[in-house]
C-alpha positions in Angstrom: 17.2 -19.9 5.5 14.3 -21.4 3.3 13.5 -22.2 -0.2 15.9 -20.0 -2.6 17.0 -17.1 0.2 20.7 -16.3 0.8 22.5 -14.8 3.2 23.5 -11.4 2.1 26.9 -10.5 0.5 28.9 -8.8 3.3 32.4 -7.8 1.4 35.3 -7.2 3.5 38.5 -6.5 2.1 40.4 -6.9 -1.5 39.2 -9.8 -3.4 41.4 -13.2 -4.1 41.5 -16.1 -5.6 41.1 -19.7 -4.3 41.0 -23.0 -5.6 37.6 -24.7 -5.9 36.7 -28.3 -6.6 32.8 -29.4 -6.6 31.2 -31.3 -3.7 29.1 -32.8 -5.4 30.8 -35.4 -7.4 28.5 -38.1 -7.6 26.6 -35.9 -9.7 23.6 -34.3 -9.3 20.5 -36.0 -8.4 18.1 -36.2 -11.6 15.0 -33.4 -11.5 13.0 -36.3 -13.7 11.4 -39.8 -12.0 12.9 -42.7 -13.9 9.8 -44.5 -15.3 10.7 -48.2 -15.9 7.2 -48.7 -17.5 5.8 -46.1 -19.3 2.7 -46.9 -20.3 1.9 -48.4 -16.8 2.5 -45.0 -15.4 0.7 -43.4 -18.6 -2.5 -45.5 -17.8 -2.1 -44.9 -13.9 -2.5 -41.1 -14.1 -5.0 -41.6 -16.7 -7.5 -43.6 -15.0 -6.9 -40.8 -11.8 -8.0 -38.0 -13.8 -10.9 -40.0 -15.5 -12.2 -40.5 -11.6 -12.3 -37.1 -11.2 -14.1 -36.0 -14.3 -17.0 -38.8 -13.4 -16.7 -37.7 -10.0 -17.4 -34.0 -10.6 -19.9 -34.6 -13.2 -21.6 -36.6 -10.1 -21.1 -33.7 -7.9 -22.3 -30.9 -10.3 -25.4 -33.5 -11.5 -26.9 -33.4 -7.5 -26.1 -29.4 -7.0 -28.3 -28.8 -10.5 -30.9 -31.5 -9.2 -31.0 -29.0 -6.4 -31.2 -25.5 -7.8 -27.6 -25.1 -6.5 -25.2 -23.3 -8.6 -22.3 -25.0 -10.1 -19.0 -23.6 -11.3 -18.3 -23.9 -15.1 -15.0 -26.8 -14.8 -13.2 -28.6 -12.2 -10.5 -28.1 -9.7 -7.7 -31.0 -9.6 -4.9 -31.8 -6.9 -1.7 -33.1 -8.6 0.6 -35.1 -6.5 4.1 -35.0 -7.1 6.5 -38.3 -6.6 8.2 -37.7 -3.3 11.3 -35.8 -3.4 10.5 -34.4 -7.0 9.2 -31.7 -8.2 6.1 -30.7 -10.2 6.3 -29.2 -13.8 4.0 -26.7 -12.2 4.6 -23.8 -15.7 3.1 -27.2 -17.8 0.2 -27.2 -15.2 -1.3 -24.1 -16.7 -2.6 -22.9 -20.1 -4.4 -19.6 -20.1 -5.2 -19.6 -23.7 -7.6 -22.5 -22.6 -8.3 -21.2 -19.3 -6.3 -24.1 -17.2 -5.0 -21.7 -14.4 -2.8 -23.1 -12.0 -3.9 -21.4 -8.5 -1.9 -22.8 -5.7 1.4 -24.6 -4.9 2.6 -26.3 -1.6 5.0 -28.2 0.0 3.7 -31.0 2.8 6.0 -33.7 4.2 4.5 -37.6 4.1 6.3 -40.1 5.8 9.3 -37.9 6.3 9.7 -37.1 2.2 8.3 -33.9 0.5 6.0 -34.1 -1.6 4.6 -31.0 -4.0 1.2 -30.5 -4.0 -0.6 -28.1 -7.2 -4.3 -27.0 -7.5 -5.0 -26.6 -11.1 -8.4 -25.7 -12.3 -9.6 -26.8 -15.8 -12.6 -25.1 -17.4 -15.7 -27.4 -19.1 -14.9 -28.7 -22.2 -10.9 -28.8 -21.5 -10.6 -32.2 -19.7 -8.8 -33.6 -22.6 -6.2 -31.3 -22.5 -4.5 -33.7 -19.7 -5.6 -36.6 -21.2 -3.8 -36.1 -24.4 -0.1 -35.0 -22.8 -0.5 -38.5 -21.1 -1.5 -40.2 -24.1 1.3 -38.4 -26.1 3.4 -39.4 -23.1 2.9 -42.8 -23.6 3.0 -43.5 -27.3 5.3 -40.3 -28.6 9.0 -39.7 -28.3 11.1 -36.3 -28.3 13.8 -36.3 -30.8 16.3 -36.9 -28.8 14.5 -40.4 -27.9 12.8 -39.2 -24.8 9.1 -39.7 -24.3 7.5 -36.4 -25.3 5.9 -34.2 -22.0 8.4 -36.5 -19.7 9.0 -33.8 -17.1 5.2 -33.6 -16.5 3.8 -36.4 -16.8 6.7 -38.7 -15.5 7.0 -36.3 -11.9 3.3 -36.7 -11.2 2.7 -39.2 -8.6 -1.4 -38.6 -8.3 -4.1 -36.8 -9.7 -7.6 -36.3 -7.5 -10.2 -34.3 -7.3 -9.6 -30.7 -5.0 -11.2 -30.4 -2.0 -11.3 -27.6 0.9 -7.7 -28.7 2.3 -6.1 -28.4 -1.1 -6.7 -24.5 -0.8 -5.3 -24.4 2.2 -1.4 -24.9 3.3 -0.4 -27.6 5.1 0.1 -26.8 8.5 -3.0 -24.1 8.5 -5.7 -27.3 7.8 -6.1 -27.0 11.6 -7.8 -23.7 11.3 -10.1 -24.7 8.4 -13.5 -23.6 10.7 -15.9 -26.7 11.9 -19.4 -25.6 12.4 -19.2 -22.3 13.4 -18.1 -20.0 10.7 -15.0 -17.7 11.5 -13.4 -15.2 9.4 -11.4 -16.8 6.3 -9.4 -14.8 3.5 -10.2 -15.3 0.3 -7.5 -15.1 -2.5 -9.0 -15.0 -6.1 -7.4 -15.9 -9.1 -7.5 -12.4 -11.4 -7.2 -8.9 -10.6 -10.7 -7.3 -12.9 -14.0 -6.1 -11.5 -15.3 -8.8 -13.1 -13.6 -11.3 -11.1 -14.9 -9.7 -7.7 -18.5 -8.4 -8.9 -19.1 -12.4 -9.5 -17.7 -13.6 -6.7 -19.5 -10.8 -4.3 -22.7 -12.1 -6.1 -22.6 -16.1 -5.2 -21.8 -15.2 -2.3 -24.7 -13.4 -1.5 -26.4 -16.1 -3.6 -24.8 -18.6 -1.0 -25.9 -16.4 2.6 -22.1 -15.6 3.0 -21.3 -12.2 4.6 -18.1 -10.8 3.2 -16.3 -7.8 4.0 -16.5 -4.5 2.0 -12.8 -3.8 2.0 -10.6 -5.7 -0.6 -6.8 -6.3 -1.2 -5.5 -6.5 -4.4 -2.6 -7.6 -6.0 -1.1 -8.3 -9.2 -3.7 -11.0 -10.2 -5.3 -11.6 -7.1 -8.1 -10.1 -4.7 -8.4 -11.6 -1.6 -11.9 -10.8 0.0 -13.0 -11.8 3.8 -15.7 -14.2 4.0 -17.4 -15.3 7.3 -18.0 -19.0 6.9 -17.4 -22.5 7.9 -16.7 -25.0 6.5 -19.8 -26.6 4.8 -20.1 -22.9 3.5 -16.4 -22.9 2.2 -17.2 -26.1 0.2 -20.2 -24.1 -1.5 -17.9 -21.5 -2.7 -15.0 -24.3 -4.0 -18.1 -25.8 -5.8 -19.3 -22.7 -6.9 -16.6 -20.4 -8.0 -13.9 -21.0 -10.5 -11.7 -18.1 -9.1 -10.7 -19.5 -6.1 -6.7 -19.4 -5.7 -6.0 -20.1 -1.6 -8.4 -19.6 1.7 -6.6 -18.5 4.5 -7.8 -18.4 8.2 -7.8 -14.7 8.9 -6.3 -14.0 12.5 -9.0 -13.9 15.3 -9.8 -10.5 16.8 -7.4 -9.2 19.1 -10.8 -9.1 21.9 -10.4 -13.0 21.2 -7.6 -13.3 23.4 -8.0 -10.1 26.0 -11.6 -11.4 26.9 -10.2 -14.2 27.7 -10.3 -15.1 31.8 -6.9 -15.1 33.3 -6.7 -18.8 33.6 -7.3 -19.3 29.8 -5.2 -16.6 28.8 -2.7 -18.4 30.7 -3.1 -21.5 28.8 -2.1 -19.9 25.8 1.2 -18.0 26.7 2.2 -21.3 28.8 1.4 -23.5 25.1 3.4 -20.9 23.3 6.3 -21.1 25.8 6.5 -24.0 25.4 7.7 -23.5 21.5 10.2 -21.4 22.6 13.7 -21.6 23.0 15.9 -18.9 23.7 19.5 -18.7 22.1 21.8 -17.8 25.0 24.5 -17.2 23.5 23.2 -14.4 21.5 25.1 -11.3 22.3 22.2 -9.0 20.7 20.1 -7.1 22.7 16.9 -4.3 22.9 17.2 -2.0 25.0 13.9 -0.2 25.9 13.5 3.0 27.2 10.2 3.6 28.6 7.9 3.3 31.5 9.9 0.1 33.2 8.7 -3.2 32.6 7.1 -6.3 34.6 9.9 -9.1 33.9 8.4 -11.4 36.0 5.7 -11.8 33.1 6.0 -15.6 31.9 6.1 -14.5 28.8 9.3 -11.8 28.8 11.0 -13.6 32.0 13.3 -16.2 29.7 15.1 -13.0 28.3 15.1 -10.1 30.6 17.0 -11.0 33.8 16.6 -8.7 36.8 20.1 -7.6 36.2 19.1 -5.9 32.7 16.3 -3.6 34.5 17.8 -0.3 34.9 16.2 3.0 36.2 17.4 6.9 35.4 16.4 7.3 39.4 16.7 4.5 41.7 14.1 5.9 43.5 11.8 5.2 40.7 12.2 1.5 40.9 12.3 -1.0 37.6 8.9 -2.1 37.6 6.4 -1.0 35.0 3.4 1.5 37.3 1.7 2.1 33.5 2.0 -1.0 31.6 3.3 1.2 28.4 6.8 -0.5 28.9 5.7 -4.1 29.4 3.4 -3.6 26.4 6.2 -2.3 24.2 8.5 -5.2 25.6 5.6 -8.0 24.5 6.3 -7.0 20.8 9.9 -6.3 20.6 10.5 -10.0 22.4 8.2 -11.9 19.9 7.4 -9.7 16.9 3.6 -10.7 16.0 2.5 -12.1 19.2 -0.9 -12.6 18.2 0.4 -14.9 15.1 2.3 -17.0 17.5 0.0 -17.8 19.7 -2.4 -18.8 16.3 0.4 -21.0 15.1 2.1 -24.1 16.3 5.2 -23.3 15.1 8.3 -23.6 17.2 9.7 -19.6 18.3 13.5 -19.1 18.8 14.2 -15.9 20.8 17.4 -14.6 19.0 17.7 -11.4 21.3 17.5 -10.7 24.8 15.6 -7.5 26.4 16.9 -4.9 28.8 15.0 -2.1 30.3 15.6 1.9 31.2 12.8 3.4 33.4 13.6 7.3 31.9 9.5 8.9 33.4 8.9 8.6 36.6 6.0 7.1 38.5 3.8 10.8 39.0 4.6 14.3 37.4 7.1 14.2 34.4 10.8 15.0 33.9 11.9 18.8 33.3 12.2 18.8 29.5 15.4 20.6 29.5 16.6 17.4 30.8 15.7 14.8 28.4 18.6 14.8 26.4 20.4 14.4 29.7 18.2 11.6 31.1 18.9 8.9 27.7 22.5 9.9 27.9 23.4 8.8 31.5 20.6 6.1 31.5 22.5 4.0 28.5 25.6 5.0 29.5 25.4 3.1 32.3 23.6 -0.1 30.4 26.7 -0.1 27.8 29.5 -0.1 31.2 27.9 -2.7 32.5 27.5 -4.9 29.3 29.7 -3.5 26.6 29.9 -6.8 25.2 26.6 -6.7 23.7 25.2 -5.8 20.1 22.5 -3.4 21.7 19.6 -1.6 19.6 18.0 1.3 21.5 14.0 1.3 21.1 12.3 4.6 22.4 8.5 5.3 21.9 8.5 8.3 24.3 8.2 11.5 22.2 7.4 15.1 24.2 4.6 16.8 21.9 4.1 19.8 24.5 8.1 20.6 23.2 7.9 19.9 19.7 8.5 22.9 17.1 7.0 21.4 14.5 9.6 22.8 11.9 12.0 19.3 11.8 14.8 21.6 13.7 16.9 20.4 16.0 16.3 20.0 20.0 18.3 19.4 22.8 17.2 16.4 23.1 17.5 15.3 19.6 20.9 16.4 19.4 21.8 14.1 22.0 20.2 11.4 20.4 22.4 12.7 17.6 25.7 12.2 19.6 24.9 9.2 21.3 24.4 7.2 18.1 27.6 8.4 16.2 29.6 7.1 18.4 31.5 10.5 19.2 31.4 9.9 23.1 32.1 6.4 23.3 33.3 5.4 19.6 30.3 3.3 19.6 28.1 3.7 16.8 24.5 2.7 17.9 20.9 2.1 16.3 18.4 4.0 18.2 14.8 3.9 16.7 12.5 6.0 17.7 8.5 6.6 17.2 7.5 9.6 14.8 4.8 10.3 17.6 1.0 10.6 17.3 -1.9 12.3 16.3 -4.2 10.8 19.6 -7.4 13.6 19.2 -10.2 12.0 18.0 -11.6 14.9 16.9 -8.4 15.0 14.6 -9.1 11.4 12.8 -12.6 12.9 11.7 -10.3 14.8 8.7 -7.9 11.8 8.0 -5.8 11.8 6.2 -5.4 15.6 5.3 -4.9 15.9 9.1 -1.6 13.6 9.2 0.1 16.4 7.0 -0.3 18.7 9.0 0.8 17.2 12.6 4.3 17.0 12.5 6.6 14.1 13.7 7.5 15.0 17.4 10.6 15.9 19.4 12.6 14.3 19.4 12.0 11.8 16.6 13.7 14.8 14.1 17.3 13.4 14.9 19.1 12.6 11.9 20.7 9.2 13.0 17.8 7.5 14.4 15.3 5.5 12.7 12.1 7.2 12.9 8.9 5.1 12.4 5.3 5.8 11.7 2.2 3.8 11.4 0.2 2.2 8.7 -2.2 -0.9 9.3 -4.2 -3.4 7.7 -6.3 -3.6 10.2 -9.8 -3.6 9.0 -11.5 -6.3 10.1 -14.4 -5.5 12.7 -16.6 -7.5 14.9 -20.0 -7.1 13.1 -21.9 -8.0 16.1 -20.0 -5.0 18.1 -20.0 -2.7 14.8 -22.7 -3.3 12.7 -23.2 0.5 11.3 -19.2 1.3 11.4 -16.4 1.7 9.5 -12.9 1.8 9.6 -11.0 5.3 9.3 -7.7 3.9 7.6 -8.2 1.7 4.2 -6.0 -1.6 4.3 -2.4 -0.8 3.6 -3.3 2.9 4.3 -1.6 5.3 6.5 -2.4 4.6 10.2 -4.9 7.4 11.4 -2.2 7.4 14.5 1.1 8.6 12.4 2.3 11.5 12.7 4.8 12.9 9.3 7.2 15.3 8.2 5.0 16.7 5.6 4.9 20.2 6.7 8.7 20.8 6.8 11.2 22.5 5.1 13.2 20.0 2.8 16.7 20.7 4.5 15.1 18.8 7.2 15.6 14.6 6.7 12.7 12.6 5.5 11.0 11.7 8.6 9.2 8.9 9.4 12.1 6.9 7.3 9.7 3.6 7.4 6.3 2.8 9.0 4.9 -0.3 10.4 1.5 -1.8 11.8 -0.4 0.6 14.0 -3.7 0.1 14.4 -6.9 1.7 13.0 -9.5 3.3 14.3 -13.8 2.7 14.2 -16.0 6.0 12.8 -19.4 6.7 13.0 -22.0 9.6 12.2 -21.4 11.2 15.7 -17.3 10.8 15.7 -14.4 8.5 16.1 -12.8 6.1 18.8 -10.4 3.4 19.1 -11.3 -0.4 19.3 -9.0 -3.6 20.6 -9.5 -5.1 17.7 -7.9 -2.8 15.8 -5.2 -2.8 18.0 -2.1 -4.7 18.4 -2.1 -7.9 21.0 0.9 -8.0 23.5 1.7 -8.8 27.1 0.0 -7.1 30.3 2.1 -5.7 33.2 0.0 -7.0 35.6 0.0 -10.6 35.0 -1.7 -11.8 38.3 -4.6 -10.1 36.6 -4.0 -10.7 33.0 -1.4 -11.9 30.4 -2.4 -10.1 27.4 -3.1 -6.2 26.7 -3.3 -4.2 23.1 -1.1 -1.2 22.2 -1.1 1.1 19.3 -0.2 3.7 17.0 3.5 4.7 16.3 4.8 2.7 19.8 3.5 -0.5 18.4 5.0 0.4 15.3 8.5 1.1 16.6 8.5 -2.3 18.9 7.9 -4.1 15.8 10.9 -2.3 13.9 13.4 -3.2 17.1 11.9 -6.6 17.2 13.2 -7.0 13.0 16.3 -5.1 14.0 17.1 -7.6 16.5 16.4 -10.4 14.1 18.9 -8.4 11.1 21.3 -7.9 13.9 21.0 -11.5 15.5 21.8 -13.0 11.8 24.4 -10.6 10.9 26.4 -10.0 14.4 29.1 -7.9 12.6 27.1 -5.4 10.8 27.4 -1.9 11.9 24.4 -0.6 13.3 23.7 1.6 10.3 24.0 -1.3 8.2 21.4 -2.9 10.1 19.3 0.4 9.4 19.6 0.4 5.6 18.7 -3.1 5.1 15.4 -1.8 6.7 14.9 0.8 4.9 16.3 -1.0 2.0 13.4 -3.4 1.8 10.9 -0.8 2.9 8.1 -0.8 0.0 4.8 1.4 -0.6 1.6 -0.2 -0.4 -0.5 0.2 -3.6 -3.0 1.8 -0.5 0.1 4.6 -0.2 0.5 5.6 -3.6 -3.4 6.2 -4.2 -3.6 7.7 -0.8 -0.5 10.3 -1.5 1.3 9.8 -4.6 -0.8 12.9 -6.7 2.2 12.4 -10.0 5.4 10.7 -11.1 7.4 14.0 -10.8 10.1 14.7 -8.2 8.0 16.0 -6.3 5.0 14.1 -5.6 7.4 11.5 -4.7 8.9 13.9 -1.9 5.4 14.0 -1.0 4.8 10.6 -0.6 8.0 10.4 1.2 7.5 12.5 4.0 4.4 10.8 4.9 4.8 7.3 4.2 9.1 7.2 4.8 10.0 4.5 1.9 7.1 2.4 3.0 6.7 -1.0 5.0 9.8 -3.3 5.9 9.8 -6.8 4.8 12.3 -9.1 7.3 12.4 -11.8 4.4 13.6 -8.6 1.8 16.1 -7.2 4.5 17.6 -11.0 6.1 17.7 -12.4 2.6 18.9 -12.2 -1.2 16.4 -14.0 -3.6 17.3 -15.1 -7.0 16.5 -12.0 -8.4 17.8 -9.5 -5.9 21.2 -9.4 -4.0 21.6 -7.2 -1.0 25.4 -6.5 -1.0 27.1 -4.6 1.7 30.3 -2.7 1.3 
């Protein structure tokens, strides 16, 4: 649990009454430093901001010496006292263009301390300076010293520099001499705001990306720079907010020889920790799966590898299993193995080889086939909280109408419990559209190929593709584009947009899927715009890329797992509709699809975008301003 989350309200039973008495009866700890010397402190902070005004009229005196260019005010790092917190909503005045444009947490010497980048236009460096001065000669009516909760919390002032933009444990990213891909969040949300930053940039030799994200009152906008180049722009522009590392291209890591890709699963395992006594478990059912891989081996024992045909064997002759199992073990792989953090596997794997090695099973036997195969998994361990994870889908045998299949209608029975009185989650992928011939009409294609058998059961949890994968190697790629806009619709998913409406809403969410490249003579698929995740061959490699819908749905069992891992008594739809509860449209989605605010177009938008992409935080969480309460 961080910052203000709370576990969500599960209510069981009739409410009573208990008898409560506060903990905390010393008191609460005061949110203001006590200042024994006012005007000590006062002239403390004033001298620090003084500094920093002489030191940036310094700065900006060389750069116009110079022909540089110069932004038109200052950016400022307050410190807070340790253990305290900043009066960060006094740290900004719009009417005079003070903008407060980050906030972090770092710890120093064990304490926290709150760090704020404020910037303060030309001609506004008083406005400080005179709370402080107030500060120290002014009292409050009720005796206190007037702008106490500002001034008395902050422990330093200085002047910003490249690390203040950044959070504290991504300063190891910030890019030496070689300039790498960074994110760029501007303060503001106009044209305005971009047109000028585009410009310097150009100005400064920076190549940025065409595509931008925007959000309420920020664009972020990729930049290909290091870090002499970053401190051009933080001189420069007065719209910077945050700069974030972007992640490296997947190609990063699967060009990577087999020793060094080694060194980095090996670093990352040694983050993890698995929690054995975890009774929550994945169960996938694809292609088999090489658990001998480092990287899967701490939670899929030999014992959980299952086959519908013993003849078959366990082990993974295609690699789409051991690909699926790479994300469903550690969620965003790639970000893992970027980060330092420490990982804490919360679910074990098991594995159900349902295709066989050549050929492919009679489809009137499907149905059959997942029955008997988790049958037996469930005898053998019906102790466990199991979520079923199938990205198999059998286009050849798809209506394409949203009616029901044999093999759907098993899925159907299997997860209401009607055989077993085991209610189960079993999500499945909405299926593809693979033709690249097809992506050339995206996205008025995806309407018309329908979600595939048998991802039309009612009780599963269908998932399709979106991306924000955009980002191309412009060495590789110097002419192309991406077919997908960030937060758009996946070129891979496949929807329900062509079916009757007494057929469910299908995909019901959608998750990261890939993209593909275009150019003048057609369309094709890139790593980099795929998804990083483990090899089933690791005596040859670690790392491989998978896409479209699969990817998708490994990511959705990999957040079930985590739901279901933190919540071990909720019912397996309850895990499902705190998925889809925090499911949300891109802004992408709506311009993409949403055509009105009538009934509607919202059904529209619904059958091709579900109710959008799940957040874990929304889903594990309540906020302060949202409860998720289960009944």
């Amino acid at each position: 649990m961080s910052g203000n989350n709370r576990e969500n309200f599960f209510l069981t039973g009739r409410a009573s009454s208990y008898p409560y008495t506060s903990k905390n009866k010393g008191g609460r700890k005061p949110t203001i430093v006590p200042i024994e010397d006012r005007i000590t402190h006062g002239l403390k902070i004033t001298k620090q901001l003084e500094n920093a005004w002489n030191e940036a009229r310094l700065i900006n005196e060389k750069r116009t010496a110079v022909s540089l260019p110069t932004k038109n005010g200052v950016y400022l790092e307050f410190y807070s006292a340790p253990e305290y917190e900043l009066a960060t909503k006094s740290l900004e005045y719009r009417k005079s263009g003070i903008r407060l444009m980050n906030v972090r947490m770092e710890k120093s010497e064990g304490e926290a301390v709150r760090k704020a980048t404020v910037f303060i236009p030309k001609g506004k460096e008083n406005y400080f300076l005179k709370r402080v001065q107030e500060y120290v000669e002014k009292d409050t009516d009720k005796g206190k010293p007037k702008h106490e909760s500002l001034v008395a919390n902050i422990g330093s002032i200085r002047l910003a520099v490249l690390e203040s933009f950044w959070s504290a444990t991504d300063t190891m990213w910030i890019p030496k001499e070689d300039p790498k891909w960074c994110e760029i969040w501007l303060n503001g949300d106009d044209v305005e705001v971009e047109k000028e930053f585009r410009s310097l940039s150009e100005s400064l030799t920076i190549p940025l990306q065409q595509e931008t994200l925007k959000f309420p009152e920020r664009i972020v906008i990729l930049a290909f720079a290091n870090r002499s180049k970053l401190e051009e722009l933080i001189a420069s522009s007065p719209h910077i907010a945050e700069i974030r590392r972007a992640a490296e291209l997947t190609s990063f890591f699967v060009d990577l020889e087999n020793k060094e890709q080694t060194d980095w699963a090996r670093e990352l395992l040694d983050r993890v920790t698995v929690d054995k006594n975890s009774l929550v478990s994945v169960c996938i059912l694809d292609t088999g799966v090489a658990n001998g891989h480092m990287l899967l081996k701490p939670i899929l024992n030999d014992g959980d590898c299952y086959s519908y045909d013993t003849e078959w064997g366990t082990s993974d002759d295609v690699g789409h299993g051991t690909a699926m199992s790479g994300l469903v073990a550690y969620g965003d792989l790639q970000a893992l193995l970027e980060g330092k953090q420490d990982v804490n596997l919360v679910h074990r794997l098991e594995s159900i080889k349902i295709l066989p090695p050549n050929g492919e099973n009679d489809p009137q036997l499907y149905g059959a086939i997942t029955s008997q195969s988790l049958s037996r998994v469930i005898i053998n361990s019906p102790e466990r909280k199991r979520i079923i994870c199938m990205a198999i889908t059998a286009p050849k045998y798809t209506k394409g109408d949203g009616s029901p299949s044999s093999w759907s209608a098993a899925i159907d029975e299997l997860t209401s419990g009607v055989l077993d009185d085991q209610k189960k989650l079993f999500i499945i992928s909405a299926g593809n559209v693979s033709e690249p011939e097809d992506w050339k009409e995206y996205p008025t294609i995806n309407k018309l190929r329908p979600v595939q058998n048998p991802a039309q059961s009612w009780n599963a949890l269908t998932v399709g593709a979106y991306t924000e994968k955009v980002l191309l190697d412009k060495g590789k790629y110097q002419n192309h584009k991406t077919v997908a806009p960030t937060g758009g619709l996946s070129p891979y998913s496949s929807t329900s947009y062509t079916w009757d409406n007494k057929w469910p809403i299908k995909p019901e969410i959608v998750l990261e899927g890939g993209n593909v490249i275009k150019e003048e003579y057609g369309c094709f698929q890139s790593e980099d715009l795929s998804i990083l995740t483990t090899f089933h061959k690791p005596s040859n490699r670690q790392f491989d890329t998978i896409w479209a819908t699969s990817a998708a749905t490994a990511s959705a069992s990999w957040m079930a797992g985590q739901i279901q891992a933190q919540y071990p008594k909720a019912w397996p739809e309850t895990v499902r509709a705190l998925l889809v509860h925090s499911a949300e449209w891109t802004d992408t989605m709506k311009e993409q699809f949403l055509g009105g605010t009538k009934k509607g177009n919202i059904k529209e938008l619904l059958r091709i975008c579900g109710y959008g992409v799940p957040n874990l935080e929304r889903a594990l969480w309540c906020v302060k301003n949202s409860v998720n309460m289960v009944i």
